[in-house]
N, CA, C, O and CB atoms as a CASP TS submission, in Angstrom:
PFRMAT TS
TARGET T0000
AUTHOR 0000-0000-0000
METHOD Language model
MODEL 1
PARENT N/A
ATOM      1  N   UNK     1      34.256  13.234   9.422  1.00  0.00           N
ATOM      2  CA  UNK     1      34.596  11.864   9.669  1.00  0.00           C
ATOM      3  C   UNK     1      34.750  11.167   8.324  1.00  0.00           C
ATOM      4  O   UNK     1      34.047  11.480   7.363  1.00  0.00           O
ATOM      5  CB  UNK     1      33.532  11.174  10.551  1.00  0.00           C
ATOM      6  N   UNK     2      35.686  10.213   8.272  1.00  0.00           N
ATOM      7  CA  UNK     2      36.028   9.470   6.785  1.00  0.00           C
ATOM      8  C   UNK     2      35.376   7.952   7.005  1.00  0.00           C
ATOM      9  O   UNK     2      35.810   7.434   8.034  1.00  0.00           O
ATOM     10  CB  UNK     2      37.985   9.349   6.405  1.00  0.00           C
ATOM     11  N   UNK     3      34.831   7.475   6.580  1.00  0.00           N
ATOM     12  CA  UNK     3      34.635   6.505   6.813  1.00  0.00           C
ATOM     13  C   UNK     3      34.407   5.306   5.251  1.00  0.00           C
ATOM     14  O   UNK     3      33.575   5.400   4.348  1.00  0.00           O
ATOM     15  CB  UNK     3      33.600   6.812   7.782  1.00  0.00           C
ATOM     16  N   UNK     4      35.292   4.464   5.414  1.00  0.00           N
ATOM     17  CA  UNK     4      35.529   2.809   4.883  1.00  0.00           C
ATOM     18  C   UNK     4      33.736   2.943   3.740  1.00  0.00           C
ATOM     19  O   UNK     4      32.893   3.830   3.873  1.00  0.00           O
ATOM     20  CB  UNK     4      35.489   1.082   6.910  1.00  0.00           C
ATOM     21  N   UNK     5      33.686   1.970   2.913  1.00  0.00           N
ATOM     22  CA  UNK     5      32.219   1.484   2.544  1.00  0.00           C
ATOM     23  C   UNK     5      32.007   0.564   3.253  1.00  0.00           C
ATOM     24  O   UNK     5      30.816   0.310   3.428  1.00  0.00           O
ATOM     25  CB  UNK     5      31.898   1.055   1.224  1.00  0.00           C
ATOM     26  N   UNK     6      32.994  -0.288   3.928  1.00  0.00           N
ATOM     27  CA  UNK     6      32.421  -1.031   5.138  1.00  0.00           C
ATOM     28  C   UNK     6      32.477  -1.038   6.374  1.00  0.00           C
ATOM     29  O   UNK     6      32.471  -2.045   7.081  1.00  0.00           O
ATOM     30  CB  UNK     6      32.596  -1.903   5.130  1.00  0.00           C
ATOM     31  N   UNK     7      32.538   0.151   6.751  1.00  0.00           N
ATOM     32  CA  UNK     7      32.289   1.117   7.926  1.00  0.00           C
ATOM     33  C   UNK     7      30.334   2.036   8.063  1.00  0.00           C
ATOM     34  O   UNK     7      29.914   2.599   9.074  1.00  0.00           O
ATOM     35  CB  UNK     7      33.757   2.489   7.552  1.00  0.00           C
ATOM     36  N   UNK     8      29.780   1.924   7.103  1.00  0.00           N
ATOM     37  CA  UNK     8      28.640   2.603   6.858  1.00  0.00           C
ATOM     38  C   UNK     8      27.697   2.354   7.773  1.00  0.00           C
ATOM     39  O   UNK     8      26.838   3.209   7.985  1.00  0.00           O
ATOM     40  CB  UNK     8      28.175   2.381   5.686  1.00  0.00           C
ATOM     41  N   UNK     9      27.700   1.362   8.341  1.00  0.00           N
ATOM     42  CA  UNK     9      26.604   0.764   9.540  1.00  0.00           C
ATOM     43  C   UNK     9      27.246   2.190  10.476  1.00  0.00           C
ATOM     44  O   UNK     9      26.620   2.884  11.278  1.00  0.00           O
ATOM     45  CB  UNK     9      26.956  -1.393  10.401  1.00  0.00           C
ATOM     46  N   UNK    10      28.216   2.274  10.189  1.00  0.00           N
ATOM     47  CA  UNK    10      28.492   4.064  11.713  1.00  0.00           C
ATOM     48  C   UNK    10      27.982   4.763  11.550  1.00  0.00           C
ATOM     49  O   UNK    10      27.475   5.424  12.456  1.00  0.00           O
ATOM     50  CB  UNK    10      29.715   5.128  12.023  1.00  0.00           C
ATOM     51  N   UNK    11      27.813   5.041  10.174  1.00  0.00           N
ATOM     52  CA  UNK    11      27.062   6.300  10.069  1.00  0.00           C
ATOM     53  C   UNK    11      25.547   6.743  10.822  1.00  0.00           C
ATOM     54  O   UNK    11      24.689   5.946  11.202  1.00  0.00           O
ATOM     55  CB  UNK    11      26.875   6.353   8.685  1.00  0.00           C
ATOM     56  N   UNK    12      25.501   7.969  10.897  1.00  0.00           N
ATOM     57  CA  UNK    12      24.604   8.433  11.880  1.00  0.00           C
ATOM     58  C   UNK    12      23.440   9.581  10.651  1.00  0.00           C
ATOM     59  O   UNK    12      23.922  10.674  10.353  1.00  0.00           O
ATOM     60  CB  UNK    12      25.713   9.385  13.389  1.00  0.00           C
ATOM     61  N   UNK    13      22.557   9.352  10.283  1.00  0.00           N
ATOM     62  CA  UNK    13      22.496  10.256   9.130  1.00  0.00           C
ATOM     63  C   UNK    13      22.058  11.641  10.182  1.00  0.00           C
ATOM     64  O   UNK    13      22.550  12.697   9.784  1.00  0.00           O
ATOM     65  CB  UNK    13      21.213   9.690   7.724  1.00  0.00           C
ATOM     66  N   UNK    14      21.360  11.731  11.223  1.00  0.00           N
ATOM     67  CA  UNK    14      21.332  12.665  12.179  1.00  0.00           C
ATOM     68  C   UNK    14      22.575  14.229  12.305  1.00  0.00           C
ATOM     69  O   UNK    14      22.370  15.428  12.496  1.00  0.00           O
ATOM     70  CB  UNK    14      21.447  11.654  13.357  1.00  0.00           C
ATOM     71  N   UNK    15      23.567  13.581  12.129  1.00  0.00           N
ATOM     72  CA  UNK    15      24.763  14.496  12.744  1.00  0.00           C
ATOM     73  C   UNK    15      24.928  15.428  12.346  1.00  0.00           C
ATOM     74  O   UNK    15      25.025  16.397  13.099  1.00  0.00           O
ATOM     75  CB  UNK    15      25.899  14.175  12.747  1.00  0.00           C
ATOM     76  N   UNK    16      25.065  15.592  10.626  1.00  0.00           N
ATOM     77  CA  UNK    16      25.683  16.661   9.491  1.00  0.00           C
ATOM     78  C   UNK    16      24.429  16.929   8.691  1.00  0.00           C
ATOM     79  O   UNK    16      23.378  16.292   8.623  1.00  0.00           O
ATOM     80  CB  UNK    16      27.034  16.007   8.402  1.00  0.00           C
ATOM     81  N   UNK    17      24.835  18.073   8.087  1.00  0.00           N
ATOM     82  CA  UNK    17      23.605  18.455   7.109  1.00  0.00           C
ATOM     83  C   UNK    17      24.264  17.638   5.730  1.00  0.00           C
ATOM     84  O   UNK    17      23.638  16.730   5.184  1.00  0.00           O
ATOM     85  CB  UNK    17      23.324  20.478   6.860  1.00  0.00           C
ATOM     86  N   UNK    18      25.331  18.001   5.355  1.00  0.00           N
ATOM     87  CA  UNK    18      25.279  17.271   3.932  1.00  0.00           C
ATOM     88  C   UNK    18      26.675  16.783   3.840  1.00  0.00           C
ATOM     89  O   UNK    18      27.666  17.329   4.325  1.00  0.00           O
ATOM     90  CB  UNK    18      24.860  18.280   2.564  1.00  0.00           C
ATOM     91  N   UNK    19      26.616  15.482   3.029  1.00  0.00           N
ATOM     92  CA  UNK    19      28.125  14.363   3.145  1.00  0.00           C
ATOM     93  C   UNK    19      28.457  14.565   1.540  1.00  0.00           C
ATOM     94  O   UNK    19      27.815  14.975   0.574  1.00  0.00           O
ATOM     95  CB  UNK    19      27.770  12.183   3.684  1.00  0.00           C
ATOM     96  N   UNK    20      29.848  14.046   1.766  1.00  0.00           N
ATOM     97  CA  UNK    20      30.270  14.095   0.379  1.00  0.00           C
ATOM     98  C   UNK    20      30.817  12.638   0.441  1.00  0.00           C
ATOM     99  O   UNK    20      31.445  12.270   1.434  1.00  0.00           O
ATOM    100  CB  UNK    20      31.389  15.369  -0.068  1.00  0.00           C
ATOM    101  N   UNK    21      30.551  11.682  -0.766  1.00  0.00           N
ATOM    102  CA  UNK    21      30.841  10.648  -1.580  1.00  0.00           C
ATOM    103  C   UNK    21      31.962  10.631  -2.354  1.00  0.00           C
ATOM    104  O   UNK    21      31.756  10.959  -3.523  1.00  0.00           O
ATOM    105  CB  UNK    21      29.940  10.471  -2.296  1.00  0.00           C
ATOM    106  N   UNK    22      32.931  10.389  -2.108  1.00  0.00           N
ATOM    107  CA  UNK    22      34.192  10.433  -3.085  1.00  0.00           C
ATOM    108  C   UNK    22      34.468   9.151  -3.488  1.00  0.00           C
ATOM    109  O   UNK    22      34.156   8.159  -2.830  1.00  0.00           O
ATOM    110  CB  UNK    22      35.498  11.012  -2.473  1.00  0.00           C
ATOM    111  N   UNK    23      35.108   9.125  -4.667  1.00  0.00           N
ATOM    112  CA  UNK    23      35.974   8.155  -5.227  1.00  0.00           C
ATOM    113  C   UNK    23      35.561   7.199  -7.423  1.00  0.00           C
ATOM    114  O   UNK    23      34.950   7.516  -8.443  1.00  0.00           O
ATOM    115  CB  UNK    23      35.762   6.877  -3.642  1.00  0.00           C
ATOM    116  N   UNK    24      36.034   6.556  -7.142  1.00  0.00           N
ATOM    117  CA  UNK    24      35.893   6.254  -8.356  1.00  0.00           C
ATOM    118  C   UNK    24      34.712   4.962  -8.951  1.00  0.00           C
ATOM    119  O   UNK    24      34.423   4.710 -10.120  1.00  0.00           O
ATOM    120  CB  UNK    24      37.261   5.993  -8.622  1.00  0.00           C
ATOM    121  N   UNK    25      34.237   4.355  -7.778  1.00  0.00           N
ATOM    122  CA  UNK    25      33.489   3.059  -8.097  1.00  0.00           C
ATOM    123  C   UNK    25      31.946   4.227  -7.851  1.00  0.00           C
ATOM    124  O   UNK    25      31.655   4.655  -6.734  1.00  0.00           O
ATOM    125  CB  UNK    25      33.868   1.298  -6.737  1.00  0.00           C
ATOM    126  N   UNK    26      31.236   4.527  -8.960  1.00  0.00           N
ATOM    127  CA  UNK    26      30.185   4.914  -9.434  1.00  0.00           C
ATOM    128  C   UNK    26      28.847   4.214  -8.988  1.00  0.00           C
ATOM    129  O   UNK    26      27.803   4.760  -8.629  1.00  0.00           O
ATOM    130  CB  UNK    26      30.404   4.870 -10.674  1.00  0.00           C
ATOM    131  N   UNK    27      29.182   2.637  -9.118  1.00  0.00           N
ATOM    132  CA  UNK    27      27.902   1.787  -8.668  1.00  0.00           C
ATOM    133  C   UNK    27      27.964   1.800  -7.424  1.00  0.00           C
ATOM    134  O   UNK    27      26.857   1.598  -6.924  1.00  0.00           O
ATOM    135  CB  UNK    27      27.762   0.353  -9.106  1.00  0.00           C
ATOM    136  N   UNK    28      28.958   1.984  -6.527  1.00  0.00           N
ATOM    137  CA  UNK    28      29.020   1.796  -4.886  1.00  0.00           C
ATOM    138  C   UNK    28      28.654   2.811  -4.513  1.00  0.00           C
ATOM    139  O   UNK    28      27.646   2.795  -3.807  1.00  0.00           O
ATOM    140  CB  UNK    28      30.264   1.504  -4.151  1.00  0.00           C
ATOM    141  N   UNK    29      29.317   4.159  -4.825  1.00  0.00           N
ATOM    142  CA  UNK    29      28.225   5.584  -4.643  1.00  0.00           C
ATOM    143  C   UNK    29      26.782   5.741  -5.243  1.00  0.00           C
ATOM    144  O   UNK    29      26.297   6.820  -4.902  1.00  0.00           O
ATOM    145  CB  UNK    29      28.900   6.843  -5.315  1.00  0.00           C
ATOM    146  N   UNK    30      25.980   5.015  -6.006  1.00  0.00           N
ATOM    147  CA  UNK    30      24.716   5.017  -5.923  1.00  0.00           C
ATOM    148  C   UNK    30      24.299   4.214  -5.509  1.00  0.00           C
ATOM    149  O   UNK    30      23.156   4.558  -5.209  1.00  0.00           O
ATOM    150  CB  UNK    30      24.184   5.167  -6.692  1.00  0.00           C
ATOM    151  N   UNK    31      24.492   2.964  -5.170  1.00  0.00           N
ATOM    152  CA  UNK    31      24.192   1.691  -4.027  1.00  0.00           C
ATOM    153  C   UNK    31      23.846   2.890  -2.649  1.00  0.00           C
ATOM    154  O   UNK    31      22.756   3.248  -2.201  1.00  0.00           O
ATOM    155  CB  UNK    31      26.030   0.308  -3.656  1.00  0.00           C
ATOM    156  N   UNK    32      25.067   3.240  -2.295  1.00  0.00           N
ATOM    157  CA  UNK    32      25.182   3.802  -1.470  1.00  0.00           C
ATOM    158  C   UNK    32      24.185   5.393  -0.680  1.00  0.00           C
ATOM    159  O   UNK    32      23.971   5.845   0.445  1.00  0.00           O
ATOM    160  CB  UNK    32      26.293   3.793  -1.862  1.00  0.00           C
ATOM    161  N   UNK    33      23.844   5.741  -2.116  1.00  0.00           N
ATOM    162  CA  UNK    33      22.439   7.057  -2.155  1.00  0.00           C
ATOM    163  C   UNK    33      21.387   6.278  -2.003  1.00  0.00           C
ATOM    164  O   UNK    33      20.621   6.514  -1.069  1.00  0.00           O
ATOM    165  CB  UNK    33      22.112   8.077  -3.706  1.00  0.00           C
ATOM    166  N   UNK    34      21.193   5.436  -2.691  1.00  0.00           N
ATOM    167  CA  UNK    34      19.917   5.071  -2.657  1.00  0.00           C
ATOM    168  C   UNK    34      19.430   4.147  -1.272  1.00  0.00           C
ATOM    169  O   UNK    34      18.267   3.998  -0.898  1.00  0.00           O
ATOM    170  CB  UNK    34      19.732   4.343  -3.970  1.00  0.00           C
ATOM    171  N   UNK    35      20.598   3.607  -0.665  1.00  0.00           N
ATOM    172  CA  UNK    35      20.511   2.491   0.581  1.00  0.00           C
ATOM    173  C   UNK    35      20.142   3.668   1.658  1.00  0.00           C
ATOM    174  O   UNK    35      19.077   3.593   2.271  1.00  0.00           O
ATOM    175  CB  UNK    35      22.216   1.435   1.005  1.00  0.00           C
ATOM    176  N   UNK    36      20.902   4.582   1.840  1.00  0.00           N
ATOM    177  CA  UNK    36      20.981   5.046   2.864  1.00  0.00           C
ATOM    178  C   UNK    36      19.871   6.760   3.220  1.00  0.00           C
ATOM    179  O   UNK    36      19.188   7.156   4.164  1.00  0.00           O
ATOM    180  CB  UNK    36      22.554   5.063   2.874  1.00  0.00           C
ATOM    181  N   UNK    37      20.264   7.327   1.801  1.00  0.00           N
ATOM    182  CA  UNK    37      19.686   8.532   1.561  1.00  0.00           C
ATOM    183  C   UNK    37      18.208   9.083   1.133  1.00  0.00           C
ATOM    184  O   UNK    37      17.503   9.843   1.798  1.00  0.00           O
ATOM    185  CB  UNK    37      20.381   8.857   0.803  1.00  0.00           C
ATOM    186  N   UNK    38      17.924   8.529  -0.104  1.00  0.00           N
ATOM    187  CA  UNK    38      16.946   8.131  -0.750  1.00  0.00           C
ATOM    188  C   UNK    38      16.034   8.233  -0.008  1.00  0.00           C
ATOM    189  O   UNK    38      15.382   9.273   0.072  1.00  0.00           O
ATOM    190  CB  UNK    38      17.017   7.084  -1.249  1.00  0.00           C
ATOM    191  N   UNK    39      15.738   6.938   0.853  1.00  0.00           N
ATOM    192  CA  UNK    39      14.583   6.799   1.445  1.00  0.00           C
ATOM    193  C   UNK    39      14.395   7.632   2.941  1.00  0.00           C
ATOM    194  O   UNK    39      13.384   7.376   3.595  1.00  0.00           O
ATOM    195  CB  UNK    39      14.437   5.328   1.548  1.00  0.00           C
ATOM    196  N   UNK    40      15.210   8.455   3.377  1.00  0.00           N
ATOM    197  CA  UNK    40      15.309   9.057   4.290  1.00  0.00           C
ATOM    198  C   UNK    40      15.036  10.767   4.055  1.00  0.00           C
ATOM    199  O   UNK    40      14.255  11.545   4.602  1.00  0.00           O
ATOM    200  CB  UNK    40      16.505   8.605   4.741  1.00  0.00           C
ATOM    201  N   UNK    41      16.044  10.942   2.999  1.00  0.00           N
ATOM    202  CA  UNK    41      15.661  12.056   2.425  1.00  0.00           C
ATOM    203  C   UNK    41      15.673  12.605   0.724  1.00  0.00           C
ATOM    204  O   UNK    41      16.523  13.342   0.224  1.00  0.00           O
ATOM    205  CB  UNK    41      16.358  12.774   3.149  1.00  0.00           C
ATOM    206  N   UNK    42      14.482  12.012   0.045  1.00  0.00           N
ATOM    207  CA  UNK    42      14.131  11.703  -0.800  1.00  0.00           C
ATOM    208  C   UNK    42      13.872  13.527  -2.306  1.00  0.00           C
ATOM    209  O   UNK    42      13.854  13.665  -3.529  1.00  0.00           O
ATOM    210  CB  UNK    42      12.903  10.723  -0.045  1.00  0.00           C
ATOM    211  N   UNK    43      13.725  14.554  -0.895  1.00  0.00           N
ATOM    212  CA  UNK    43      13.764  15.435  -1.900  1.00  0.00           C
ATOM    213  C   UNK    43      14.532  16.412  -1.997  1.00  0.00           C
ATOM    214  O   UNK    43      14.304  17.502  -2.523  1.00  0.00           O
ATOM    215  CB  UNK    43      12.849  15.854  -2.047  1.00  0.00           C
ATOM    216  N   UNK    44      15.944  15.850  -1.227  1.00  0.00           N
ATOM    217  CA  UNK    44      17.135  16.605  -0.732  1.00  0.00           C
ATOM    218  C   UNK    44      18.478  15.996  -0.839  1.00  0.00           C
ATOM    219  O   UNK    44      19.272  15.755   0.070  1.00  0.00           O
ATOM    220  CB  UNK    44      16.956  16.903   0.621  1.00  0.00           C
ATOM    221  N   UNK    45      18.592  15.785  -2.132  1.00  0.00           N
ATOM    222  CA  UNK    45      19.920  14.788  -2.613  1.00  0.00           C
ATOM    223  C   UNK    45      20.056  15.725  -4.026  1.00  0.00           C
ATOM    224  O   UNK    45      19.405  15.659  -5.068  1.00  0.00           O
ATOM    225  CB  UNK    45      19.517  12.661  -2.927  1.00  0.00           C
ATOM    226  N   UNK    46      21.235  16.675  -3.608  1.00  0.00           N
ATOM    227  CA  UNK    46      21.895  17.003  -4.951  1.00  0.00           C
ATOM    228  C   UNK    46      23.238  16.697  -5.430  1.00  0.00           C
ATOM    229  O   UNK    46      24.093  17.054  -4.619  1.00  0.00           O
ATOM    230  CB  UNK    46      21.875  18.222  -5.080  1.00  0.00           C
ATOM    231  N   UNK    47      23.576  16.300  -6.199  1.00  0.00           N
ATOM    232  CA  UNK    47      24.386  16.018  -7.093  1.00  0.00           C
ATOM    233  C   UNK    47      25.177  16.845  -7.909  1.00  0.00           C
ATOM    234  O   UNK    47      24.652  17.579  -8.747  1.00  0.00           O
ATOM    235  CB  UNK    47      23.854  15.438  -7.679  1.00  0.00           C
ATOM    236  N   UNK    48      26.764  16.777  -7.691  1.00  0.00           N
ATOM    237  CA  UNK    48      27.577  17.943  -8.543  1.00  0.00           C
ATOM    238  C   UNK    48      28.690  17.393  -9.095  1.00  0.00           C
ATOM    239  O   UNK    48      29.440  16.576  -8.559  1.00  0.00           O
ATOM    240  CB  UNK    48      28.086  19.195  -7.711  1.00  0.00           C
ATOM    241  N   UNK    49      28.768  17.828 -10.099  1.00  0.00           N
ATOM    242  CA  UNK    49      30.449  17.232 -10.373  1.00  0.00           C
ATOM    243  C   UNK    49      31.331  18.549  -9.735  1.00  0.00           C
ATOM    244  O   UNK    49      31.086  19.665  -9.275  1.00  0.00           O
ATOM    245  CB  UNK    49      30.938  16.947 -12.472  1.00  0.00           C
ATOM    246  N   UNK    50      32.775  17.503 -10.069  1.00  0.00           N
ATOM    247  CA  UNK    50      33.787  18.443  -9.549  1.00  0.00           C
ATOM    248  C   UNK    50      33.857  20.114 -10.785  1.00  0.00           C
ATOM    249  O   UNK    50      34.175  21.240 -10.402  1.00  0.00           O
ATOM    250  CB  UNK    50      35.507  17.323  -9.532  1.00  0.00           C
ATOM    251  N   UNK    51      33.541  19.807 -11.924  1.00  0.00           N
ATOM    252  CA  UNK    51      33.951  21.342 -12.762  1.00  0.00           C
ATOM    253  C   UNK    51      32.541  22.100 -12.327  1.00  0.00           C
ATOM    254  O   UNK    51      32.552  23.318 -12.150  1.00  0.00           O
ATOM    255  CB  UNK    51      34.188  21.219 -14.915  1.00  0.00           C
ATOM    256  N   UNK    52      31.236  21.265 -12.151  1.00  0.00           N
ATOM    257  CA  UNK    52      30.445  22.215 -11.399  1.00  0.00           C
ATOM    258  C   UNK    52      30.789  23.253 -10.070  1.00  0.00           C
ATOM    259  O   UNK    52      30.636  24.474 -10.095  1.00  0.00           O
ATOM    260  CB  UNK    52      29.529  21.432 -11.023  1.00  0.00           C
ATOM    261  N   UNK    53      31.120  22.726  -9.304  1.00  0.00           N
ATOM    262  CA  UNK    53      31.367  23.321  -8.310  1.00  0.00           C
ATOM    263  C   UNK    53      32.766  23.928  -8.066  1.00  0.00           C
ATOM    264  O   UNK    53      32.920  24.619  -7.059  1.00  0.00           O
ATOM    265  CB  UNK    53      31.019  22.557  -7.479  1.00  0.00           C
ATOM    266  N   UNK    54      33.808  23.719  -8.922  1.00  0.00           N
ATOM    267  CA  UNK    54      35.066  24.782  -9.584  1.00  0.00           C
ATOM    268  C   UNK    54      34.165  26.149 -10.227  1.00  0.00           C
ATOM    269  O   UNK    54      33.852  27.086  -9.491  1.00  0.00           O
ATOM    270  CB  UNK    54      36.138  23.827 -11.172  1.00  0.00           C
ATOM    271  N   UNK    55      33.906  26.123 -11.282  1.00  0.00           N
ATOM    272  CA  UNK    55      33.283  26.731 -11.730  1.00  0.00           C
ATOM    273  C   UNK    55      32.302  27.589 -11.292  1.00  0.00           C
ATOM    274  O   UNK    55      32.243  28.773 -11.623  1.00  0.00           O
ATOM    275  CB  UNK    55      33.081  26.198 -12.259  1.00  0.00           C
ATOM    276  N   UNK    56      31.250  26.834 -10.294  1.00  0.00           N
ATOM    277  CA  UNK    56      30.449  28.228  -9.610  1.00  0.00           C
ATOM    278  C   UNK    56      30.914  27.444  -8.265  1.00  0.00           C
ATOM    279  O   UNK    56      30.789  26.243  -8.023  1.00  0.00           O
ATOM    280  CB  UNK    56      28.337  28.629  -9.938  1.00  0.00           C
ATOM    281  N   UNK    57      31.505  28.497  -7.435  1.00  0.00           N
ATOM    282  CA  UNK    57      31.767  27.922  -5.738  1.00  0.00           C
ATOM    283  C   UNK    57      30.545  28.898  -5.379  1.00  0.00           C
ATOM    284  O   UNK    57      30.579  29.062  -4.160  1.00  0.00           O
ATOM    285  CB  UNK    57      33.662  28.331  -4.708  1.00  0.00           C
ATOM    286  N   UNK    58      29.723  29.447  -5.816  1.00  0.00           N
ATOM    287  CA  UNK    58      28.818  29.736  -4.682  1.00  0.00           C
ATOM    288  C   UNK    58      27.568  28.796  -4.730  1.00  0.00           C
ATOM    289  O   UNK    58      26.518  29.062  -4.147  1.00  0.00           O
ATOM    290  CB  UNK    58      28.366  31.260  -4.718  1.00  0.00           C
ATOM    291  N   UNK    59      27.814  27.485  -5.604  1.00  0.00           N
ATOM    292  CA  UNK    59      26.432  26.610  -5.358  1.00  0.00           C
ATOM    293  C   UNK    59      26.053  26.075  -4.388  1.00  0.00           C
ATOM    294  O   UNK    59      25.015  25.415  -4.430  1.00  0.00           O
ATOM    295  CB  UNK    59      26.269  25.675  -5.982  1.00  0.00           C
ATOM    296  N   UNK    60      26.885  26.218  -3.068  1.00  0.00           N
ATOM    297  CA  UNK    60      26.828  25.508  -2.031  1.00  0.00           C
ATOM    298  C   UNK    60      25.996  26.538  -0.687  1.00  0.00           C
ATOM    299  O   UNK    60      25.175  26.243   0.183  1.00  0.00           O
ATOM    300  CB  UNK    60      28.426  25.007  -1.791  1.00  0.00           C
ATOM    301  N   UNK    61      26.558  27.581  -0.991  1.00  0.00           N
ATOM    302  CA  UNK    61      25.860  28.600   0.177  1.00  0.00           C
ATOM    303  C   UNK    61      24.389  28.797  -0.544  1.00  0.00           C
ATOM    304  O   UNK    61      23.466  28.445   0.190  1.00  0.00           O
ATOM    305  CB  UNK    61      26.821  30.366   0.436  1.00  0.00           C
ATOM    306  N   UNK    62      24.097  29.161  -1.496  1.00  0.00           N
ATOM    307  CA  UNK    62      22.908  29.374  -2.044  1.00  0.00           C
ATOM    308  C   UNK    62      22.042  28.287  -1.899  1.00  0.00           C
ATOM    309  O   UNK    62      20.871  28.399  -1.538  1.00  0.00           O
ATOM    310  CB  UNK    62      23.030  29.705  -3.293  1.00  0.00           C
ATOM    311  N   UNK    63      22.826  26.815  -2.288  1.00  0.00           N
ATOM    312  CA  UNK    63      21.941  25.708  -1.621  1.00  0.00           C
ATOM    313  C   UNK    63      21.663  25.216  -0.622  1.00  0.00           C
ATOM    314  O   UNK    63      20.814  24.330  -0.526  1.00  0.00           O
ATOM    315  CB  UNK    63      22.042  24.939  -1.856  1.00  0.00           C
ATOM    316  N   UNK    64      22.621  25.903   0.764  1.00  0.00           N
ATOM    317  CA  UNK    64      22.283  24.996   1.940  1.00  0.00           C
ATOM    318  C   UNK    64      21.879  26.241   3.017  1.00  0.00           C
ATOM    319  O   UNK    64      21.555  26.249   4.204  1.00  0.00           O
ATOM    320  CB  UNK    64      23.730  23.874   2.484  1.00  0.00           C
ATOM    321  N   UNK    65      22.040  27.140   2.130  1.00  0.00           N
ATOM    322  CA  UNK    65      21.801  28.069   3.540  1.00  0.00           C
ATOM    323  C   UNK    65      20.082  28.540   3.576  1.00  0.00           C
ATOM    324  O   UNK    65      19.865  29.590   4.180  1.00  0.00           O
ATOM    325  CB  UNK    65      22.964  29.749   3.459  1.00  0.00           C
ATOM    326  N   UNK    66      19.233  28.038   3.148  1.00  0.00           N
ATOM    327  CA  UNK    66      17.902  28.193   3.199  1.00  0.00           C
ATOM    328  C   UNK    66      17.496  28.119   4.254  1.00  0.00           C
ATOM    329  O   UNK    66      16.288  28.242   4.461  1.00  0.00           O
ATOM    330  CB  UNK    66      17.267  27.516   2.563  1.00  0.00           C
TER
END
Protein backbone atom coordinates (compact mmCIF):
# COMPACT_ATOMS: atom_id res chain seq x y z
CA UNK A 1 0.00 0.00 0.00
CA UNK A 2 1.41 3.66 -0.86
CA UNK A 3 0.29 5.94 1.21
CA UNK A 4 0.35 10.21 1.20
CA UNK A 5 2.27 11.70 4.70
CA UNK A 6 -1.15 12.80 5.13
CA UNK A 7 -2.72 9.67 4.78
CA UNK A 8 -0.71 8.08 7.96
CA UNK A 9 -3.66 8.08 10.41
CA UNK A 10 -4.44 4.64 7.82
CA UNK A 11 -1.84 3.11 8.65
CA UNK A 12 -2.28 -0.06 10.55
CA UNK A 13 1.21 -0.89 12.13
CA UNK A 14 -0.38 -4.58 12.72
CA UNK A 15 -0.50 -5.71 8.96
CA UNK A 16 3.23 -5.98 7.51
CA UNK A 17 6.37 -6.93 9.07
CA UNK A 18 8.53 -4.15 7.68
CA UNK A 19 7.67 -0.67 5.60
CA UNK A 20 9.79 1.23 3.55
CA UNK A 21 10.02 5.22 3.79
CA UNK A 22 10.90 6.77 0.57
CA UNK A 23 11.65 10.07 -0.64
CA UNK A 24 13.66 13.09 -0.15
CA UNK A 25 12.35 15.27 2.95
CA UNK A 26 14.72 13.54 5.70
CA UNK A 27 12.97 15.46 8.67
CA UNK A 28 9.45 14.03 7.63
CA UNK A 29 10.93 10.44 7.50
CA UNK A 30 12.25 10.77 11.03
CA UNK A 31 9.19 12.73 12.36
CA UNK A 32 7.68 9.97 10.92
CA UNK A 33 9.99 6.85 12.80
CA UNK A 34 9.89 8.28 15.72
CA UNK A 35 5.82 9.24 15.80
CA UNK A 36 4.80 6.10 14.76
CA UNK A 37 7.60 3.36 15.17
CA UNK A 38 9.82 4.15 17.90
CA UNK A 39 7.56 3.85 20.54
CA UNK A 40 5.88 0.78 19.33
CA UNK A 41 8.79 -0.94 18.25
CA UNK A 42 11.71 0.46 19.78
CA UNK A 43 14.32 -2.39 19.23
CA UNK A 44 13.38 -3.22 15.69
CA UNK A 45 13.97 -0.23 13.40
CA UNK A 46 16.78 -0.72 10.92
CA UNK A 47 18.00 1.60 8.71
CA UNK A 48 19.75 1.22 5.13
CA UNK A 49 20.76 3.25 2.49
CA UNK A 50 20.14 2.53 -1.03
CA UNK A 51 24.24 1.44 -1.92
CA UNK A 52 23.79 -0.65 1.29
CA UNK A 53 21.38 -2.78 0.17
CA UNK A 54 22.72 -2.73 -3.79
CA UNK A 55 25.68 -3.86 -2.55
CA UNK A 56 24.74 -6.69 -0.13
CA UNK A 57 20.98 -7.85 -1.28
CA UNK A 58 21.14 -10.51 1.16
CA UNK A 59 20.70 -7.99 4.22
CA UNK A 60 17.20 -8.40 4.14
CA UNK A 61 16.64 -12.28 4.37
CA UNK A 62 19.30 -12.59 7.02
CA UNK A 63 17.48 -9.78 8.84
CA UNK A 64 13.94 -10.65 8.72
CA UNK A 65 13.86 -14.14 8.48
CA UNK A 66 14.67 -14.91 12.23
Amino acid sequence: MILKSFELNKLNLNNQNFYLLYGDNEGLKEEIIAKLFKKNYPDKIYKYDEKEIIDNKNIFSKTYTK
